[in-house]
N, C-alpha and C positions, 0 to 999 in steps of 0.2 A: 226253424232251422232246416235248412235243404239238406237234403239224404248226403250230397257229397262232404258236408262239415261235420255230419255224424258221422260217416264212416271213417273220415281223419282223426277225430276223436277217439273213437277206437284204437286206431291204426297206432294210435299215440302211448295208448295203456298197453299194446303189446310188445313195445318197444320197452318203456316204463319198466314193466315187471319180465320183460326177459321172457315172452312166452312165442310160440313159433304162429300160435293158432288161437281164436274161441271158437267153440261150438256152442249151440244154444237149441233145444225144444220150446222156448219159452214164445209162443206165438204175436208177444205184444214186442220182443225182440227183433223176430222176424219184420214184422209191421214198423216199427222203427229205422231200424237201419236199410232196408230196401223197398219199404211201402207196398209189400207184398201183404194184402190184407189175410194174415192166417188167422187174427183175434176175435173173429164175430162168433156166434153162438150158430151152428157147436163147430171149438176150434180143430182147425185144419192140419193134417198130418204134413208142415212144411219146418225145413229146418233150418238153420242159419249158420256157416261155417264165415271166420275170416282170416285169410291168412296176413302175413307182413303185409301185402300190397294187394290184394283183390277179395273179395267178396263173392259167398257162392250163396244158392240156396238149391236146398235138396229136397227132394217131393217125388211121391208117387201117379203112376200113369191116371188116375181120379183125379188129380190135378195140375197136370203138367199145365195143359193149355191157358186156363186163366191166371197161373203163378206166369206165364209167359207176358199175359197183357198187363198185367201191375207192376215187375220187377223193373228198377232203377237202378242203371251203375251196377252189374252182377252176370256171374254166368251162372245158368239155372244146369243143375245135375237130376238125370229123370232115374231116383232109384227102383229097384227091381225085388219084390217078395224071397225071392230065391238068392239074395246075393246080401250080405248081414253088414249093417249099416258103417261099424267098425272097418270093416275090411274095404271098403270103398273111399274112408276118410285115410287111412294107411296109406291109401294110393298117392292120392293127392300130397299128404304131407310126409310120408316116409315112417320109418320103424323109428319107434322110441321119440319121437315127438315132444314138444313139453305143450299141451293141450288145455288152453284156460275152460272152464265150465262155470256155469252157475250150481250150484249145490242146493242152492235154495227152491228149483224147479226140477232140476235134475232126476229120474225115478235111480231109484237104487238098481235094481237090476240092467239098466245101459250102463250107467256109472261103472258096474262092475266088469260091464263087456268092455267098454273104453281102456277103465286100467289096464287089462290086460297088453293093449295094442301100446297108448299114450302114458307120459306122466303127467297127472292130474295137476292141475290151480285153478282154484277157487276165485272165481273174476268178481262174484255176486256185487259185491261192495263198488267196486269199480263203475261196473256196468250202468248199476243201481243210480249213482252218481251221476252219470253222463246225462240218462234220463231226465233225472231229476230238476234241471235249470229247463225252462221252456223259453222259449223266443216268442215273441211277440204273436206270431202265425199261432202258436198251438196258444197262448191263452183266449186268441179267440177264438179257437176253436172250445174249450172249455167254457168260455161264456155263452156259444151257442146254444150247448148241453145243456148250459145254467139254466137258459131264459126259458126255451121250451117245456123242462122241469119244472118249473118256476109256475108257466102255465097251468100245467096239470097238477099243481098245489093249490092251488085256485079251485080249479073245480074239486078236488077231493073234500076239501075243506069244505063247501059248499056242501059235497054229497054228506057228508059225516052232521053238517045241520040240520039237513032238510029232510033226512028218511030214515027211515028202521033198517039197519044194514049189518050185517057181520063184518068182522073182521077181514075174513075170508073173501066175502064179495068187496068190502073194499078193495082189497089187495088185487083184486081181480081185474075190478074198473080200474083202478090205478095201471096196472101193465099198461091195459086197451088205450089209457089216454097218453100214456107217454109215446105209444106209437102214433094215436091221431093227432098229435099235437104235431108230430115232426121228427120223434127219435128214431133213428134207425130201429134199438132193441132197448131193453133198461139193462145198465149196468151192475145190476143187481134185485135178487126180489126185494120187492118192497116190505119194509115191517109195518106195519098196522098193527097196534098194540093199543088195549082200551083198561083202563082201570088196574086190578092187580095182575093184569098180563103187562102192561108197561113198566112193572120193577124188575122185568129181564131186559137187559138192555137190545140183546137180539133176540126180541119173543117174534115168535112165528105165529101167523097169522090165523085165529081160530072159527068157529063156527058160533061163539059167543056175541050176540050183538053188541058193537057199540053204548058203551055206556053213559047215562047222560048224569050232570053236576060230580061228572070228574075228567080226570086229563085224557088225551089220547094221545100217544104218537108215532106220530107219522114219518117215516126215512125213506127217503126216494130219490132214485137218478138214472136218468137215460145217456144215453151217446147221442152225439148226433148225428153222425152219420157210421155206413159200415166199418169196424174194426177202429171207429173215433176216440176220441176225449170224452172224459166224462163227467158227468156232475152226483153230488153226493152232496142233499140237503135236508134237516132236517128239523121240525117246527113240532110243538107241543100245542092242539088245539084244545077246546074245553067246549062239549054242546051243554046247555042248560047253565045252571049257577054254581059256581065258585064261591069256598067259604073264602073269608078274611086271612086266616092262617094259609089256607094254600094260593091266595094270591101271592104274597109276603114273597111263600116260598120258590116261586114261580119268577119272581122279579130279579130273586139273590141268583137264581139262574143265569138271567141274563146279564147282570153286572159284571158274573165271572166270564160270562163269554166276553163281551166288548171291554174288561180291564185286561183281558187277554192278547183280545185281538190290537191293543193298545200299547203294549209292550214288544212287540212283533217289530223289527228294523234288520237289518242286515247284519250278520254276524253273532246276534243274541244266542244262546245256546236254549236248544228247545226246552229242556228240560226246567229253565227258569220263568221259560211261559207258561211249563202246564203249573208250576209251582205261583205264580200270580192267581191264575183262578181257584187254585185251591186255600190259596190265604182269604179269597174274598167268601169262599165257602164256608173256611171255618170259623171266619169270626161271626156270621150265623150258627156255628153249632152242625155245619152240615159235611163237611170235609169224607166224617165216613160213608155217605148212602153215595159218593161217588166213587164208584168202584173199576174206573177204565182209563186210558191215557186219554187224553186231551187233544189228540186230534193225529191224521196222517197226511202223508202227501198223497198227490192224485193225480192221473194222466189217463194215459189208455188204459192202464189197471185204475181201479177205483183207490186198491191200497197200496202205494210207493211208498220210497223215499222221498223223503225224511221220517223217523218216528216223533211225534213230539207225546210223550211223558215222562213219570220222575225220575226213569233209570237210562232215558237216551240220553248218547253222547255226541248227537248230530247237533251241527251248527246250521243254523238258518242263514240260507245265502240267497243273493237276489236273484227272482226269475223260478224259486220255488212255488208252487202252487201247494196249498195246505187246509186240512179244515180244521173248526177250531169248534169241539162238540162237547161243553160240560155237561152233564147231565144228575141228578140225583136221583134213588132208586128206593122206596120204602115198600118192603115184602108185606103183600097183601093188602096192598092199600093203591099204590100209582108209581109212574115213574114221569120225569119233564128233564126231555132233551133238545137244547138246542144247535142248531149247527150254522156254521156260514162255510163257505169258499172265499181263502186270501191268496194274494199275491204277496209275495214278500218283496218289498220294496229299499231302496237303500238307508233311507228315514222311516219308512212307516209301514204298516200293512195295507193295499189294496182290496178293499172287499167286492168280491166278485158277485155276490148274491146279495137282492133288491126284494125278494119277499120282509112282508111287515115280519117283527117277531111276536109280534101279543097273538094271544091267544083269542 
């Protein structure tokens, strides 16, 4: 989607809801509606105002120049330490204002300098929304993310074979290769989780080696380029042998993923899909050791909209990107997460990721 159909879009919802303005901190905002890349690590003090009919962005002399060579369609504002960010946007939009924001990134303490000037609404949902459908261009850009990911699943998996390794230095090599493979940065640290550290679903990577004739797993994703799309994938590996009963258990896994990803078309209500994988869970007996939603949306943030588990009330509509990640978790013993990346499609789901799932 080109920058000028996103920022109509907007331009759309502040008509919509009657609001004069948005403003936004939210850097992947920023990067969205004017391609001004604030979102890469660590993100950039740039801000994002739009009024009825124009687009600004506001930033400090640290980055005026390079916000100059990326901004599309905007006029760049160079704010000043001495001069309080409230009283500049007043300018521009006048006293008493009706000011959209996101509440969801929002810190509290601007919030409250803004009320003072503006009357607040809440865009989040709106906004959220807009993001949410991608066009053709950014799904390949998330496949890019995919594949190179994808790569360096390959070797990890390998590495976790073939040597005596912590956790920790997995997670370590894992970074190193998602940038030599090709990611700009990783989307997130990676979890490497071995044995009874893998019944935290976000266990943190320890100084315990690698355990062998039990599970590991593995959650990783890179961008692929600065302030990009991202990928978010994740595989349950096993070095050594695997009893009978935990294969069993390992399979009803993946049943719930791909009956999941199977019930996925346009307009389904997410909460019916995270509700498919947990029928196939419980008629093994395992519904309780899964204890998270079922999967999110994903773009330049790794976590979007849509939510899909049992208490969302988002609709799946075509051109969402989503992952579909059941997993089961037994304290002190393992945890097996699987994940893909779907497109939502108007019949069916798109699966964007091509790693094997066995173990």
């Amino acid at each position: 989607m080109k920058i000028l159909e996103r920022q109509k879009k907007l331009f759309e919802v502040l008509e919509i809801k009657g609001t004069d303005a948005f403003f936004s901190t939210n850097p992947s905002n920023v990067r969205y509606f004017t391609d001004v890349i604030a979102n890469r690590y660590p993100e950039r003090s740039v801000y994002l105002l739009a009024t009825k009919d124009k687009f600004y962005v506001l930033t400090y002399p640290l980055e005026i120049e390079s916000v100059k060579s990326e901004a599309k369609n905007c006029e760049i504002i160079e704010l000043r330490s001495n001069i309080k960010l409230e009283e500049i946007l007043e300018k521009i939009l006048g006293k008493d204002a009706k000011l959209g924001v996101e509440y969801t990134t929002l810190s509290y303490f601007l919030g409250e300098r803004l009320a003072t000037k503006f009357k607040l609404e809440d865009l989040s949902r709106e906004i959220a929304k807009i993001r949410a459908i991608k066009d053709e261009e950014e799904i390949n850009e998330i496949k890019k993310a995919i594949e190179k990911t994808e790569r360096t699943l390959e070797k990890v998996k390998e590495l976790i074979n073939s040597s005596k390794i912590t956790e920790k230095e997995a997670a370590l090599k894992c970074m190193k290769l998602l940038i030599e493979n090709g990611c700009e940065w990783f989307a997130f640290e990676p979890i490497i989780a071995s044995g009874e550290n893998g019944a935290f679903p976000h266990a943190i990577p320890t100084d315990k080696p690698i355990k062998e004739n039990t599970f590991t797993i593995v959650d990783i994703g890179g961008r692929d380029k600065a302030g990009g799309y991202c990928a978010d994938i994740t595989r349950t590996f096993a070095k050594g042998k695997i009893s009978e009963e935990d294969r069993k258990i390992f399979e009803v896994v993946k049943e719930a993923l791909l009956s999941a990803i199977d019930s996925i078309y346009e307009g389904v209500k997410a909460k019916e899909v995270d509700g498919i994988a947990r029928k196939i869970l419980s008629k093994y007996g395992l519904e309780k050791y899964f204890n998270h939603g079922l999967g999110h949306g994903i773009g330049l943030d790794v976590h979007e909209y849509p939510s899909v588990n049992s208490a969302s009330e988002d609709i799946l509509l075509s051109g969402y990107v989503i992952t579909i990640e059941p997993g089961v978790y037994f304290p002190g013993k393992y945890g097996i997460r699987l994940e893909q990346d779907v497109v939502v499609r108007k019949n069916k789901a798109e699966i964007l990721t091509e790693f094997p799932l066995d173990y």
